[in-house]
Structure formats: structure tokens, C-alpha cells
C-alpha positions as CSV (number, residue, x, y, z in Angstrom):
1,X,-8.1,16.1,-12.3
2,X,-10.7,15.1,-9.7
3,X,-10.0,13.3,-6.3
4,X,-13.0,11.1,-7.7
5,X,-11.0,10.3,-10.7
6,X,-7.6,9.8,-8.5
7,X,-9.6,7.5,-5.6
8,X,-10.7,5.9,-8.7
9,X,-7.5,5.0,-10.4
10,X,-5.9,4.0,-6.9
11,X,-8.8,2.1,-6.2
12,X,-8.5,-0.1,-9.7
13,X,-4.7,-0.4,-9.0
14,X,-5.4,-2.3,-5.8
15,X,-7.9,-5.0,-7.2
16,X,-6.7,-8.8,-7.8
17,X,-5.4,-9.2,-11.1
18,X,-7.1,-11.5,-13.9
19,X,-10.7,-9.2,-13.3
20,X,-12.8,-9.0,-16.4
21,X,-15.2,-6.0,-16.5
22,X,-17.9,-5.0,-18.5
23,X,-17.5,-1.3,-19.5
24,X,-20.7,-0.6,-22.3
25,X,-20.9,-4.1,-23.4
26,X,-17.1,-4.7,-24.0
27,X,-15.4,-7.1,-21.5
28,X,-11.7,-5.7,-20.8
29,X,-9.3,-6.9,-18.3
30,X,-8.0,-4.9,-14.8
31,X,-4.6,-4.1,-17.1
32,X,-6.7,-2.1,-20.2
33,X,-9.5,-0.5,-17.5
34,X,-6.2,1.3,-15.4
35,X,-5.0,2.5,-19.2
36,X,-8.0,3.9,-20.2
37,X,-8.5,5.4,-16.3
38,X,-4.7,6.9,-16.6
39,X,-5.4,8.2,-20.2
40,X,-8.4,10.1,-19.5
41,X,-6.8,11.5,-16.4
42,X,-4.0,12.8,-18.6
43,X,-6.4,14.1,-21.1
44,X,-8.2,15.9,-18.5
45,X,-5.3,17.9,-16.7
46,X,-4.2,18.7,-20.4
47,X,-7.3,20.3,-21.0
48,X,-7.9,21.7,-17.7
49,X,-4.5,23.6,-18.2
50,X,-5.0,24.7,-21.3
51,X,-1.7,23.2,-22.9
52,X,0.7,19.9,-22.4
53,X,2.0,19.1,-20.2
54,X,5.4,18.4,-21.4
55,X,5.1,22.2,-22.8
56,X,4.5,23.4,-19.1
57,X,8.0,25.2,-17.8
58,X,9.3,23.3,-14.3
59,X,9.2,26.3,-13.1
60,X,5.2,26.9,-13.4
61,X,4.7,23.4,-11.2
62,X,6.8,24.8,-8.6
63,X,4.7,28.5,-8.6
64,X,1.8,26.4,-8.9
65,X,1.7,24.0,-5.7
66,X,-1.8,24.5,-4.6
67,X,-3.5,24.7,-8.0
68,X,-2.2,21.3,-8.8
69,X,-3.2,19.7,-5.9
70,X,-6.4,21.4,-7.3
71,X,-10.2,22.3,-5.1
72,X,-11.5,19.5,-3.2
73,X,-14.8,21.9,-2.8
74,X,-14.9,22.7,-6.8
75,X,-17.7,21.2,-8.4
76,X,-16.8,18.8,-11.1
77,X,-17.9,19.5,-14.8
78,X,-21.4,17.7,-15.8
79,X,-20.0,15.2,-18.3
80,X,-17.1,14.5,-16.5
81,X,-18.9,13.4,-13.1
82,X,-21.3,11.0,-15.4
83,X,-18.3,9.6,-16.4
84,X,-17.1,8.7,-13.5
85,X,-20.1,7.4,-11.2
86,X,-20.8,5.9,-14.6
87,X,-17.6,3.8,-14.9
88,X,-17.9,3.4,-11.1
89,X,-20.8,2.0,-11.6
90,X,-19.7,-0.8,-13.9
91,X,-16.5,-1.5,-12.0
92,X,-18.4,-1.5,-8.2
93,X,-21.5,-4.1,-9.8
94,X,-18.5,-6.3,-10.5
95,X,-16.9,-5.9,-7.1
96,X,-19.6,-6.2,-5.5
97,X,-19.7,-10.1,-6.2
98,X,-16.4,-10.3,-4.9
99,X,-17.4,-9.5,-1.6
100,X,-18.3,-12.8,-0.3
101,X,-15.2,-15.0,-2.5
102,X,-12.1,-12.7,-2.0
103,X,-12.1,-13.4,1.0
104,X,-14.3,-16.8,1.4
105,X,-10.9,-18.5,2.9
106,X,-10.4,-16.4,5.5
107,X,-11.4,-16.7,9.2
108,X,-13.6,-14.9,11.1
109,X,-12.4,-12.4,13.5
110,X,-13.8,-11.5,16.8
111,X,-16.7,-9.5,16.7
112,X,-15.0,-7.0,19.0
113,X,-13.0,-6.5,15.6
114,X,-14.5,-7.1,12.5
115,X,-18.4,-5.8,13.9
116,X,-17.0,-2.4,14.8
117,X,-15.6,-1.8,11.4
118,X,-17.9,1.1,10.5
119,X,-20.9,0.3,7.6
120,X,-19.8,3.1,5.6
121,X,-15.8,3.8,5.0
122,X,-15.2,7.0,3.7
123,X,-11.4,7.9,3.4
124,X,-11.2,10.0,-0.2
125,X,-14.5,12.1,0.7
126,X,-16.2,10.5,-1.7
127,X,-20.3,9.9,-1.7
128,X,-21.5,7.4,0.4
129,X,-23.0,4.9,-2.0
130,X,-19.1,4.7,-3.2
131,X,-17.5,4.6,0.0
132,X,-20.4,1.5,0.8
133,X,-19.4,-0.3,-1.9
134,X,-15.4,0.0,-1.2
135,X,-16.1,-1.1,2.3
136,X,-14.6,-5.0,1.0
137,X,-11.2,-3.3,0.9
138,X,-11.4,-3.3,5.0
139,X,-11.6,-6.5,5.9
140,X,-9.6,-7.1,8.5
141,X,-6.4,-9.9,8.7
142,X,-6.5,-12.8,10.5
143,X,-4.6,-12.4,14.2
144,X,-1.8,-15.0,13.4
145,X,-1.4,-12.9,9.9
146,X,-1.3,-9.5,12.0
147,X,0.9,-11.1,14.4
148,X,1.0,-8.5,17.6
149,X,3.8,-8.7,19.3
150,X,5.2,-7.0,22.9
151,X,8.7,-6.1,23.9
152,X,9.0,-5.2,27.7
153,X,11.9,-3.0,29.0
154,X,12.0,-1.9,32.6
155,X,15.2,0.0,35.0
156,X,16.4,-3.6,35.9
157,X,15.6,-5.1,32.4
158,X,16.5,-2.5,29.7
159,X,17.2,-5.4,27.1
160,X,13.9,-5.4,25.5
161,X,12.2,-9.1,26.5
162,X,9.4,-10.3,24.5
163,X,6.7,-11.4,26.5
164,X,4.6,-14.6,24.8
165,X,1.7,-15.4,23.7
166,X,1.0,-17.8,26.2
167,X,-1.5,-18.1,29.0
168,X,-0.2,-15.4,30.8
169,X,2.3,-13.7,28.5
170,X,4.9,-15.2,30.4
171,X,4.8,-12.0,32.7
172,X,6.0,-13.9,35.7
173,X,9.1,-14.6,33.5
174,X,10.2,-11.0,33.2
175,X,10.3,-7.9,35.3
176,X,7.2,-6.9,34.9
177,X,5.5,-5.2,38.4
178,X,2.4,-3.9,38.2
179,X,3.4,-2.0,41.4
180,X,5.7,0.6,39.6
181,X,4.3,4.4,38.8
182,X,3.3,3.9,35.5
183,X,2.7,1.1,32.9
184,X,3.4,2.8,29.6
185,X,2.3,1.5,26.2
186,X,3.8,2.7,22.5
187,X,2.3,1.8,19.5
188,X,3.8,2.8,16.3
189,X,1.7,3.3,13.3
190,X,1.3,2.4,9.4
191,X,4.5,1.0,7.2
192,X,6.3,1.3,10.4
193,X,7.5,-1.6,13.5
194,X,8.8,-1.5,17.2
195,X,12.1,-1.6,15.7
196,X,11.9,2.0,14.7
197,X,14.8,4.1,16.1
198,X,12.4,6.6,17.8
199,X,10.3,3.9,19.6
200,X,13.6,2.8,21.1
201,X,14.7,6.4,22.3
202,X,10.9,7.2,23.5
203,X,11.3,3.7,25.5
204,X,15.1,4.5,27.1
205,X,14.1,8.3,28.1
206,X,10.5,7.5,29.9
207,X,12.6,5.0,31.8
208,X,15.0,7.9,32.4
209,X,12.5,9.9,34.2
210,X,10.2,7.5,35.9
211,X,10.2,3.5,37.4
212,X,7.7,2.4,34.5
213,X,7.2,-1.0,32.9
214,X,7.4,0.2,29.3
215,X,5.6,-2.1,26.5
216,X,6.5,-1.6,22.8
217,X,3.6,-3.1,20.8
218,X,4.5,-4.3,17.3
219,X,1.7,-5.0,14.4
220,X,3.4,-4.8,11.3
221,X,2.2,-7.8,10.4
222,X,-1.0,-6.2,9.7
223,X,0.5,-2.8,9.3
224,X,3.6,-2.7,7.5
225,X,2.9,-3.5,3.6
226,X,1.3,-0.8,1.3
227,X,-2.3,-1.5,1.8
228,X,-3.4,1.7,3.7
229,X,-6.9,0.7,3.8
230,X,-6.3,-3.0,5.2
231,X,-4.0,-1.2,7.9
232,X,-7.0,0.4,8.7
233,X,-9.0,-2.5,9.4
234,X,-6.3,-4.4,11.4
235,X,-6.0,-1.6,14.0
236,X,-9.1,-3.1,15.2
237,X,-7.3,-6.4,15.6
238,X,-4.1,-4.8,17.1
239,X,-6.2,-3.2,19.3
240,X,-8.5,-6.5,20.8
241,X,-5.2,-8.3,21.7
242,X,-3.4,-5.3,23.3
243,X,-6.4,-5.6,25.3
244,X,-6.3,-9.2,26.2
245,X,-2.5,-9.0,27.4
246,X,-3.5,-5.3,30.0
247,X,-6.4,-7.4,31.0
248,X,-3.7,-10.2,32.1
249,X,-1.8,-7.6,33.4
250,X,-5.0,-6.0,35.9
251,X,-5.7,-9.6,36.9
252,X,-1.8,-9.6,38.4
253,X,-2.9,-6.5,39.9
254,X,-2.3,-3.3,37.3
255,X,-4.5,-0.8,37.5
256,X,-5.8,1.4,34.7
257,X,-5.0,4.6,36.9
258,X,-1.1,4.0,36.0
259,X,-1.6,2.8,32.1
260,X,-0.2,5.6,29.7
261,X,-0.6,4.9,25.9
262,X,1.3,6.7,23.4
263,X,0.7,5.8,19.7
264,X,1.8,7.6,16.7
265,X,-0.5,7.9,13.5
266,X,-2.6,5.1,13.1
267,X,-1.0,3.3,16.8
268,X,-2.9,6.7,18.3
269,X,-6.5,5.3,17.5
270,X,-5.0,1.5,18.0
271,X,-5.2,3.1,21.5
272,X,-8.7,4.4,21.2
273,X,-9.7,0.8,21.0
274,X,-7.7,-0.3,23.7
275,X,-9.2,2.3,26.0
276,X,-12.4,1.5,24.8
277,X,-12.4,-2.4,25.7
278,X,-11.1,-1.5,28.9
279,X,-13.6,1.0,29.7
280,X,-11.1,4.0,30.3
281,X,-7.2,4.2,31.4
282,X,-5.4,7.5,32.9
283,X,-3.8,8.4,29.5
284,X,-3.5,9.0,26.6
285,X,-1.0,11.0,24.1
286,X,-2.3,11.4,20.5
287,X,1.4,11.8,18.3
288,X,-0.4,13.4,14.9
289,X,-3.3,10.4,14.7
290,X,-4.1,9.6,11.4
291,X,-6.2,11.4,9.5
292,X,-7.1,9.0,6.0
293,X,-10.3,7.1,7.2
294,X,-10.6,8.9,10.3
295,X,-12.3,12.4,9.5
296,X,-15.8,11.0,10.3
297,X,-17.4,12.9,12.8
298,X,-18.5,10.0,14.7
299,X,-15.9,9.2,18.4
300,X,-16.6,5.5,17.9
301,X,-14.3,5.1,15.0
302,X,-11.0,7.3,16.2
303,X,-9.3,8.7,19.4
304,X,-11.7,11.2,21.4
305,X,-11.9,12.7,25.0
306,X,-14.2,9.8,26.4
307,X,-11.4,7.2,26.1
308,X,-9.0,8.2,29.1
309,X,-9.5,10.3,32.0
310,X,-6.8,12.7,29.7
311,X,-5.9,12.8,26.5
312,X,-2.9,15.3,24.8
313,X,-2.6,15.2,20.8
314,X,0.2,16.7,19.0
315,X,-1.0,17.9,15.8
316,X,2.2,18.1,13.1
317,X,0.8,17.3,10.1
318,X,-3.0,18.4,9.9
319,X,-4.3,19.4,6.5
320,X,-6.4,18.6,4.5
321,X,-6.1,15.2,2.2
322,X,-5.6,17.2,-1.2
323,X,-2.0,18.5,0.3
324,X,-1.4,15.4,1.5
325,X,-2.6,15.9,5.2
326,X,-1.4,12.3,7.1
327,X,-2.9,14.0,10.3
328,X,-6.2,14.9,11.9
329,X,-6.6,18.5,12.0
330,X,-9.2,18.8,14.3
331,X,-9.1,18.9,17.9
332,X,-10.1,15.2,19.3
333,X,-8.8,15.7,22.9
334,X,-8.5,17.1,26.2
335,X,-5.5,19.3,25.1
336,X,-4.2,19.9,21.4
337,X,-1.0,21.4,20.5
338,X,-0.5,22.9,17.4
339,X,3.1,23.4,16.7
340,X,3.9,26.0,14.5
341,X,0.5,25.8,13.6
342,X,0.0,21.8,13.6
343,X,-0.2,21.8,9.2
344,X,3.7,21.1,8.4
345,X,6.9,22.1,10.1
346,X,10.0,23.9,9.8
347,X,12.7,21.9,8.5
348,X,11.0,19.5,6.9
349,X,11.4,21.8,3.3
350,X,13.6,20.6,0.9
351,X,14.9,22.5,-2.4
352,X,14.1,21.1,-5.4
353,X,15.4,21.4,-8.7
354,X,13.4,23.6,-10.9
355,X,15.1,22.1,-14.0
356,X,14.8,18.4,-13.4
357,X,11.6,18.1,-11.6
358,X,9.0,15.4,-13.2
359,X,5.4,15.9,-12.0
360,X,6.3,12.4,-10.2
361,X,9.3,14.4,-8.5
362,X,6.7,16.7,-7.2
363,X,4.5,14.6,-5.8
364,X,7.0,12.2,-4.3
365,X,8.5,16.1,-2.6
366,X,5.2,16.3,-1.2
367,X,4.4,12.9,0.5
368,X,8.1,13.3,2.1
369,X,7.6,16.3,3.8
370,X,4.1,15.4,4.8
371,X,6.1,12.3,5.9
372,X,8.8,14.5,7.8
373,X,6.2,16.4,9.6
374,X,4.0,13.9,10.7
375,X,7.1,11.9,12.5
376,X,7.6,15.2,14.5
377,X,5.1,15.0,16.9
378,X,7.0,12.0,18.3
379,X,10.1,13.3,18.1
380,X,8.6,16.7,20.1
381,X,7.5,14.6,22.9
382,X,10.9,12.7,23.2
383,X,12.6,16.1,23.9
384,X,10.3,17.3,25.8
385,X,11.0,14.0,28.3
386,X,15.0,14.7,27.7
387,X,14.8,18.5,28.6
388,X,11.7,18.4,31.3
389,X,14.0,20.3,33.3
390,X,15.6,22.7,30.4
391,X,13.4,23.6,28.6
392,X,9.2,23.7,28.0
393,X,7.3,23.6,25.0
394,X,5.1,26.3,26.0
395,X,1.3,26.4,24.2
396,X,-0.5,29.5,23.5
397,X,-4.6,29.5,23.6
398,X,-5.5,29.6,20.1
399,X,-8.4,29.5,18.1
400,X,-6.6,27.9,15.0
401,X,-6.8,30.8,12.8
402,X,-3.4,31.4,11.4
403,X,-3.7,35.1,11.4
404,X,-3.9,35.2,15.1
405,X,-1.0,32.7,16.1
406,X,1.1,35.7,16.6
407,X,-1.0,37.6,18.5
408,X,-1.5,34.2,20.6
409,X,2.0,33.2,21.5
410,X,2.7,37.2,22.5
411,X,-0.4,37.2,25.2
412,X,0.5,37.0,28.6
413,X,0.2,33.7,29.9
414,X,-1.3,32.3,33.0
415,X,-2.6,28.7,34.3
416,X,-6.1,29.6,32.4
417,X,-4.6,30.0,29.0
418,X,-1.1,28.6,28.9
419,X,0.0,24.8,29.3
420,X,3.1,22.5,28.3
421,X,3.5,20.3,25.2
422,X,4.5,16.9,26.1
423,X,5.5,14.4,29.2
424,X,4.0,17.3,31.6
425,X,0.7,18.2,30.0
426,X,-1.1,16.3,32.2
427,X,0.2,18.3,35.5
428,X,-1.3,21.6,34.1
429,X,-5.1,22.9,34.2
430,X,-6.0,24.5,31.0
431,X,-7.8,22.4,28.4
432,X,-8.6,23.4,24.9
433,X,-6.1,24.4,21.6
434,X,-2.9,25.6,21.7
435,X,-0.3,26.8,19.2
436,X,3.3,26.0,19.8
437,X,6.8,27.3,18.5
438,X,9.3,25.4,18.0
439,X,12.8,25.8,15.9
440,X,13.7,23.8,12.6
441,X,16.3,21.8,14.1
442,X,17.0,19.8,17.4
443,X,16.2,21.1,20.1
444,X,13.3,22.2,18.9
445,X,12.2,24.0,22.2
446,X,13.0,27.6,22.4
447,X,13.9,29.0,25.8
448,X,11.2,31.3,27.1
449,X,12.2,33.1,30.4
450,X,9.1,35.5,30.3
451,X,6.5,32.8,29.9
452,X,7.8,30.5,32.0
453,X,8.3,32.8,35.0
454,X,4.8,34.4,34.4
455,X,3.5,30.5,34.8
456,X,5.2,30.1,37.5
457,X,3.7,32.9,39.2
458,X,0.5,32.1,38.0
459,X,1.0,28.2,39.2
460,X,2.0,29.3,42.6
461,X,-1.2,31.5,43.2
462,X,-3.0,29.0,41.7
463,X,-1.7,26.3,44.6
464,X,-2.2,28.8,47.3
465,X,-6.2,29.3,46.8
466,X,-6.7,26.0,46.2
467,X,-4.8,25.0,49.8
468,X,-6.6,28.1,51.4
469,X,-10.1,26.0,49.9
470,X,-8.9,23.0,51.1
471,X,-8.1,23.9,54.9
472,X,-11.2,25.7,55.1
């Protein structure tokens, strides 16, 4: 089974129904094209394993994780690829003239949305005359559809207030004070909303520890169904009107030294935009950004250093798409932890049943702990807010080869190579990536009298020559 075939199948699944196509000379409808998709799928894992799979033990699937998530690097058999880009071919000629109609109805969106979208979308590694011709899947909603919405919670005001989409967001209404330390944003990510139980915490223990104005943007009206791929496309949308409402906000006197944005998954490169309409802020912390649609190389379409003055990412989920990776693997910022490696975590493990376990079983097994990892990079920097005086997330220099995260987490550690996961990374000098331990449970940090006493020795010579530089 090929992630050519898969993409293909998904891909078919997601069209309008009531499509006729033309598949060598015989029209068939959307229903009998996914049947004869699904049936040569079938037919091929059959015959790539040699033998049903119904006569396939329960136990084999289990022993044989990787191997059924299969090579995304193996080349694909000769007559199976001319299938494909043939069959492609048919189904993307007749796509193609939906372009223009599907979406006929629908207003236009600000350029600062809809003419950044990039030409070519790419989010199943496929070839590029492919992911061209997918590119009408990510058009982007109207703004009444993705209806952004802001919920303001201060020390005075910690009942969340919306603030409206009037004239001036009815800031004068609220407690807002552009005045107070910081001016922190959090943007939650895909099939998720500003209801969600750690946005809540995340807002009641940065208020905790500093006199913020603390914004919880909601877009799950262009966020929160199924469609992935228009999710995609509305972060561009999210992220213009974020933009108008901190642009509000400077002209009552905020400045983009004090703005913090946080966003989790998909909210992460929500904040990339922001940043980027605004020509920089002071901050911002990467929780595991999304990797699907965002493994290009190029900074213009995801979260990289040039969009704040720092930017910390917390890498929980980062592998690649074929083990169902929801995160970015590769470094995009100033720091970026790697806890317990940054690929999955601790914990997030269940025990399945080697007796009942459907091949649907298994892959639903997989998506939930990809799912339970990827929501630990926000839960990470919560604690490390709630125990900034308990306990630190220390990081270890690493060069992201597995075989040496041992060997980096028992180096000494100074101010060169050593930093802090979470609220504090900003406070500490050493940029690069790090690898982080953390325990299976809450609290996840692990008390670590050696390191932190060597960085505080290390710290305190470190403040001394730079006072000796600065008196002289």
C-alpha cells in the first residue's frame, strides 16, 4: 500500500458527491471510483504480504508496526505507479473544472489571505504536478464562516469577556491596559476551540505569575470540522483578523515588545502570520506546530526565527507522516526542546488487545497516541508556569541523534549548552536543540539538583563578566 494510493483514496472521499468521471471511456459516479480505489488497495496489501489478511494472526500486526505503516522512501512497483498517476490523471482533469464553480458563490477574501496561500500545496509528499492540482481543496472560508472570536481575562477580570467585533473591540469596555507587563495571546489549533480545558488552565496560571492581559483566540469556525486541508487555508484568515484587533490594541498604546503568542499545532503558525503582518512581536512559543502542509522548506508558509525577536518550540510529536507525525520535527526556532526525544512520549502507550484488534483498531491506536503526544507540549509549558519555582525542565544540547540523548542529558551543563523548557526560556542564553526528560505522569519535571546548581554557578559567572564589561 502506497501513500500515493492512500492520499488518493482520502482525496476521492473528500469530493462533492453526484461527480461523474470518466475512467477509460466508462462514466462512473464518486460512490463506484472509492470502491474500485478501496478494492485495489486491499488487493494490493494482500499481495504485498503474501497472504490474507483475515489469515494474518493479531499478533503479527502488533510485531509488525513499522512495516505496516510501510517505506515512504520505497520505490513503488512500475505498473502500480502507472496506475495511479494514470487514474489520477482522469480524476484531477475532472477536478480541475471544478476549480472555478465549487466555489463560484463564495467571497473573496483579503489578499493578505487568500494570495499567500502557497501555488503549490504539498501535504502527503506527493509530486508537484499532484499537489498543483489539489491546491482547490485550500480555499479559504469566508471570515463570517471562520468566525474569530476573543475572550479577555485579566487579575481584576478573570471571567473571561468577549471583546466585539466592533470598531474598537469594545476594549474600552473591559480591562484591558495596554500598560501591564505583557499582552499574551493563545491560539488553539485544528478540531479544537477556546473552550478547551488546557486553554483555560494555561490562561488562569500566566495570570498567576504575571499582571498580563491574556487573549484566548477562538477559530473553530474555520477550524473545528474534519477538513484538515480547509483548516489549513483558514489559518491565514484567523491570522489577518488577529491582526486587525493587536493593531487596535498598539493604536491604544500596546506595544509589540510586551505581545507573547502561544499557539498549539496549527494556532503555532496562526501566529506566524500574526507576527508577520505586524512586522515582528517579542514572542513566540511553538507548542508541537503542525507538521501536515507545513514541511516545505520555505519560512513564508510556517513559524520560523524571523517572526519574533524569540521563538521557543516544544517538539512532542515529530515524526514523520507515515507514523502518523502531527508535529514538525525540525527545528524552526530560536530554541527547540525535544522532550524525551520530541517523536512521542511516555504515557501516551496504551495496551491493546492482541486478540480483538481489527486493522481499524490499530490505526485508530495510532492516531490516539500521536494525539496524546502532540497535546503534551501544552501541557509541559503549563507546569512549567505552575512549578517555575519547583522545578525546571532542564534541556540538554543535542544534535537529535537518538543514540546520543543519553550521553547529552549526562554532560555537564553550563549557560552555553544548557537552557529551560517553558515560561523561562526566554531569560537564558543558549540557542539551538535541546533534548528534555520528563516522567510519564504529572509532574512531568524531574528534580535535578546537579544541573540546576551547576547553572547556577555557571549563570552567576556569567552575570559577573558581563557587569565587569559593562562598568568598564
Amino acid at each position: 500500500m502506497t501513500a500515493l494510493a492512500l492520499t488518493l483514496l482520502t482525496f476521492l472521499a473528500a469530493l462533492p458527491d453526484g461527480l461523474q468521471f470518466e475512467i477509460a471511456g466508462v462514466e462512473v459516479g464518486k460512490g463506484r471510483l472509492l470502491m474500485k480505489v478501496y478494492s485495489g488497495l486491499t488487493n494490493g496489501l494482500r499481495q504485498s504480504r503474501q497472504m490474507p489478511i483475515a489469515s494474518q494472526s493479531p499478533e503479527h500486526l502488533v510485531n509488525k508496526e513499522e512495516d505496516f505503516a510501510g517505506d515512504a522512501n520505497a520505490p513503488l512497483d512500475g505498473k502500480e505507479t502507472a496506475m495511479w498517476h494514470s487514474l489520477l490523471d482522469e480524476v484531477l482533469e475532472d477536478v480541475d473544472q471544478l476549480d472555478d464553480t465549487i466555489f463560484e458563490d463564495e467571497e473573496e477574501v483579503e489578499l493578505t489571505t487568500r494570495g499567500e496561500i502557497p501555488e503549490t500545496v504539498d501535504c502527503y509528499g506527493l509530486p508537484e504536478p499532484i499537489s498543483k492540482a489539489l491546491r482547490f481543496l485550500f480555499r479559504t472560508s469566508r471570515k463570517e464562516t471562520v468566525n474569530t472570536r476573543y475572550f479577555l481575562s485579566t487579575r481584576k477580570q478573570r471571567e473571561r469577556v468577549e471583546l466585539k467585533h466592533d470598531t474598537d473591540f469594545s476594549l474600552n469596555e473591559t480591562d484591558f491596559d495596554p500598560r501591564r507587563i505583557k499582552t499574551v495571546f493563545i491560539v488553539h489549533g485544528f478540531m479544537s476551540n477556546s473552550e478547551m480545558q488546557w486553554v483555560k488552565n494555561l490562561s488562569d496560571v500566566m495570570l498567576d505569575a504575571v499582571d498580563a492581559n491574556v487573549i484566548a483566540v477562538d477559530w473553530s469556525g474555520g477550524g473545528g470540522n474534519w477538513m484538515y486541508w480547509r483548516a489549513v487555508a483558514n489559518t491565514r484568515v484567523t491570522g489577518a483578523e488577529v491582526t486587525k484587533l493587536i493593531t487596535n490594541m498598539m493604536e491604544a498604546g500596546l506595544k509589540s515588545r510586551s505581545i507573547h503568542l502561544i499557539g498549539h499545532s496549527l494556532g503555532a503558525h496562526i501566529c506566524s502570520y500574526i507576527a508577520s503582518h505586524l512586522g515582528g512581536v517579542a514572542r513566540i512559543t511553538g507548542l508541537d506546530p503542525a507538521q501536515p502542509c507545513f514541511q516545505a522548506d520555505s519560512p513564508d508558509i510556517r513559524l520560523d526565527p524571523s517572526d519574533a525577536e524569540f521563538i521557543d518550540v516544544i517538539h512532542t510529536n515529530g515524526r514523520g507522516l507515515v507514523k502518523v507525525g502531527l508535529g514538525l520535527p525540525e527545528p524552526i526556532g530560536h530554541v527547540d526542546f525535544y522532550p524525551n526525544g520530541g517523536a512521542k512520549q511516555p504515557g501516551c502507550s496504551k495496551k491493546r488487545n492482541k486478540l480483538l484488534l481489527p486493522i481499524i483498531g490499530f490505526i485508530k491506536s495510532r492516531i490516539e497516541k500521536s494525539i496524546c503526544s502532540h497535546g503534551r507540549s501544552y501541557m509541559f509549558f503549563i507546569e512549567s508556569i505552575k512549578m517555575v519555582d519547583k522545578c525546571s525542565f532542564w534541556g540538554h544540547r543535542w544534535d537529535r541523534n537518538e543514540s546520543n540523548a543519553n550521553a547529552a542529558v549526562q554532560a555537564p551543563c553550563n549557560a552555553a549548552n544548557c537552557t529551560e523548557m517553558g515560561i523561562e526560556a526566554d531569560i537564558f542564553p543558549a540557542r539551538g536543540s535541546f533534548y528534555v526528560a520528563t516522567k510519564d505522569k504529572t509532574p512531568y519535571c524531574i528534580q535535578d539538583p546537579r544541573t540546576d546548581n551547576e547553572m547556577v554557578t555557571s549563570l552567576s559567572e556569567l552575570y559577573r563578566r558581563e557587569s565587569r564589561i559593562h562598568r568598564n
